[in-house]
N, C-alpha and C positions, 0 to 999 in steps of 0.2 A: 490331418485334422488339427495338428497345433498351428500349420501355418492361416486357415483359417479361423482360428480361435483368435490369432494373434493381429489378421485384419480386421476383424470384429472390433477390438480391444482399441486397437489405431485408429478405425472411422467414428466412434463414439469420441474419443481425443477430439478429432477432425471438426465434428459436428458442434460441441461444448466450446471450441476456442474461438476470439477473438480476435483477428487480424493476422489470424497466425497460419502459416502452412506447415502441415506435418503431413510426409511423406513415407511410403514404405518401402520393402524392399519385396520382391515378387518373380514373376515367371514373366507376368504382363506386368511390366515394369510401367511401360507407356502411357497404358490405357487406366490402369489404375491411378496413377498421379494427377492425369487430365479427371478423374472421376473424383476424386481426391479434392482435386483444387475447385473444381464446381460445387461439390458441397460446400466447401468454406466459404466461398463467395457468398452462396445462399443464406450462409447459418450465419457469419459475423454480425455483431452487432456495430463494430465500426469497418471499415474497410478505406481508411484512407494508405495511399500506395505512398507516400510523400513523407508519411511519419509513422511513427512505433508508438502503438497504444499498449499499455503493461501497467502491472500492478494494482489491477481493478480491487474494491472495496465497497460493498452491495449491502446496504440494510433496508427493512420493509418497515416505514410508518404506521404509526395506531391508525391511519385510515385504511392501510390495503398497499399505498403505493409505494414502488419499488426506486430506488436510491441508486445509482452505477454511476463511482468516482472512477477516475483512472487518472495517468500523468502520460501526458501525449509530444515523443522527442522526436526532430528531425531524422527523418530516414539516414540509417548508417551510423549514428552517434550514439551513447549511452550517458549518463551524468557523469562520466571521465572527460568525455569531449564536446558531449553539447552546449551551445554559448545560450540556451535557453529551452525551458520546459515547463510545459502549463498542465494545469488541472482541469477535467473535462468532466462533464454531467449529465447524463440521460436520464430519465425517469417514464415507469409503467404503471397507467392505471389500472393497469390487469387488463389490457386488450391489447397496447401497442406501445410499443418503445416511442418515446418522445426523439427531436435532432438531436445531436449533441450540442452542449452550452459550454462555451468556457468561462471557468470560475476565474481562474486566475489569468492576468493580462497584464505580466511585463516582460522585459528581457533578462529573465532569469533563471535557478533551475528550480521547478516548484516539484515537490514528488511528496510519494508516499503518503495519500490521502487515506485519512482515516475519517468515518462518518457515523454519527449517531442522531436518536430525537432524542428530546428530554421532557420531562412532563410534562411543562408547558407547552409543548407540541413544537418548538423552536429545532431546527436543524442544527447542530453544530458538527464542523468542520474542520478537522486540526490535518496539516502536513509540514514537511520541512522544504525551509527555501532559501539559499546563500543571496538572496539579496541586498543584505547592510552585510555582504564579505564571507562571513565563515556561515556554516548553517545550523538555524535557529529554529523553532517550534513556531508555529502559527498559529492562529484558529480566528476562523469566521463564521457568521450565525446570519440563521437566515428565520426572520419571524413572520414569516410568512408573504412579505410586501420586499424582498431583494436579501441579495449578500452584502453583508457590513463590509466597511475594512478589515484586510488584515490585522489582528492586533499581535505582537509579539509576547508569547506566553513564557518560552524556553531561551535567554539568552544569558552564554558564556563565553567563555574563551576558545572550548571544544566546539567541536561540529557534534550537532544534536538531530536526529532523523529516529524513521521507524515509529513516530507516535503509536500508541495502540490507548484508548480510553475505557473504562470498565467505570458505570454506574453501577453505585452498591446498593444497597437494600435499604441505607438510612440517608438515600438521594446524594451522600459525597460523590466530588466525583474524583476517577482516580486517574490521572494522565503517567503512563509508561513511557519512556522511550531509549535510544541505545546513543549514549554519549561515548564518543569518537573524535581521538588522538589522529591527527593528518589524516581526513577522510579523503582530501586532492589526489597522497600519493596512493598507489594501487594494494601497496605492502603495509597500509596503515599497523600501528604499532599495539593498539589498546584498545579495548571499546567496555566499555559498563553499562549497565541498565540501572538508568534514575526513573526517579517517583515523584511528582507533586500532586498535594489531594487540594480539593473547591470545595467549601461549602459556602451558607449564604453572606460570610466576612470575604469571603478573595482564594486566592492561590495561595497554596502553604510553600516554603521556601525548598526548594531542589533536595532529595536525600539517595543517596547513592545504598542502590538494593545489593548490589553485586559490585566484588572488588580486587581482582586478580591481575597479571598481563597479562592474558591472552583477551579475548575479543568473546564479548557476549554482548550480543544479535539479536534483533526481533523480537520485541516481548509482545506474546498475550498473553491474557486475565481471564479472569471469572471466577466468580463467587459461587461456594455450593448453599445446599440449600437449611446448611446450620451458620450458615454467615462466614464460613471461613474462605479467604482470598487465596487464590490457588494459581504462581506464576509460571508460566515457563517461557524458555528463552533459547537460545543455538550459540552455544560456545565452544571455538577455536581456539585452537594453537596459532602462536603466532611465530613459528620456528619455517614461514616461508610464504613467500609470493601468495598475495591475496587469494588467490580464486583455487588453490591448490590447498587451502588450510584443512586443517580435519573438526570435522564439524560433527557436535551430538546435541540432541536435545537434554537441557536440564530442566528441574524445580524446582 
């Protein structure tokens, strides 16, 4: 009974991912991974064999339609090794997924797409991309007639990724992200979560939320419903080799 609880638990995985194969382990080893891999095929939304789609970011517009960023890397590479990686875009009007579109189109590494509207019904776009060298904050907008330029939002000496944006209640707006000491090497040493807020004068100047050695990750936001901004984040030790650190959620 658990081993079928636990096939259940895997083909719903199976059916839900994107370009991805997950496999199990069984009696019918075979037959199952061949049944396995034909759901996937069927259910991706992207299926290209040539490149790695990852790190999708999905919001539904005041009309109904449906938003799917991702960042799209050469088969076998990851942003350690790939000499370039784009941002890619579908969207559903509630019947059918559109192709994919690339947003971004140089030889660079574009990732970690984050996507909102704003009241004006304007798309905006923020991810990070070591183009002018180290990696910086982007954001492009789209008024409904194309995507602008890139404009640079976040630029310093550190390597700056992970955007996450949180509109508040009195329309600021509040841009997050994980400012990172040598993100090149694997065993990076530092990383903080900074804040700059937008209202209708500009961008307010970088203020650092969080300030320790170790490595804090990933922020998202959101505001409750007495106005209070509520953050949290994934922070590491930084006492060993990158992908080996110990990692918790904080507030």
């Amino acid at each position: 009974m658990k081993r079928i609880f636990w096939y259940l638990i895997t083909i719903a995985l199976v059916v839900s991912a994107t370009n991805i194969m997950i496999y199990g382990e069984g009696e019918n080893d075979n037959v199952w991974e061949q049944q396995a891999k034909e759901q996937v095929l069927k259910a991706a939304l992207t299926n290209d064999t040539s490149h790695i789609d990852t790190d999708p970011s999905v919001f539904q517009a005041s009309n109904g339609t449906i938003y799917l960023f991702w960042e799209k890397y050469p088969e076998g590479t990851n942003d350690y090794t790939a000499h370039y990686c784009d941002i890619f875009m579908m969207v559903n009007n509630g019947s059918v997924w559109s192709s994919p579109t690339r947003i971004t189109n140089n030889m660079s590494i574009n990732k970690d797409p984050f996507a909102f509207q704003d009241d004006n019904g304007d798309i905006h776009l923020f991810f990070s991309s070591n183009r002018s060298g180290n990696y910086d904050i982007y954001e492009m907008i789209n008024n409904g007639t194309g995507w602008s330029d890139a404009e640079k939002v976040v630029n310093n000496y550190y390597d700056d990724v992970d955007p996450w944006v949180l509109v508040c209640s009195d329309a600021t707006i509040r841009l997050f992200w994980s400012q990172i000491e040598n993100l090149s090497q694997p065993g990076y040493n530092s990383a903080e979560i900074c804040q700059m807020t937008k209202n209708e004068t500009g961008w307010s100047r970088p203020l650092n939320i969080t300030s320790w050695p170790g490595l804090d990750l990933c922020p998202t936001a959101y505001q409750d419903s007495k106005g209070v901004l509520h953050l949290y984040w994934v922070r590491g030790e930084n006492n060993s080799p990158f992908m080996q650190h110990t990692r918790h959620i904080y507030t």
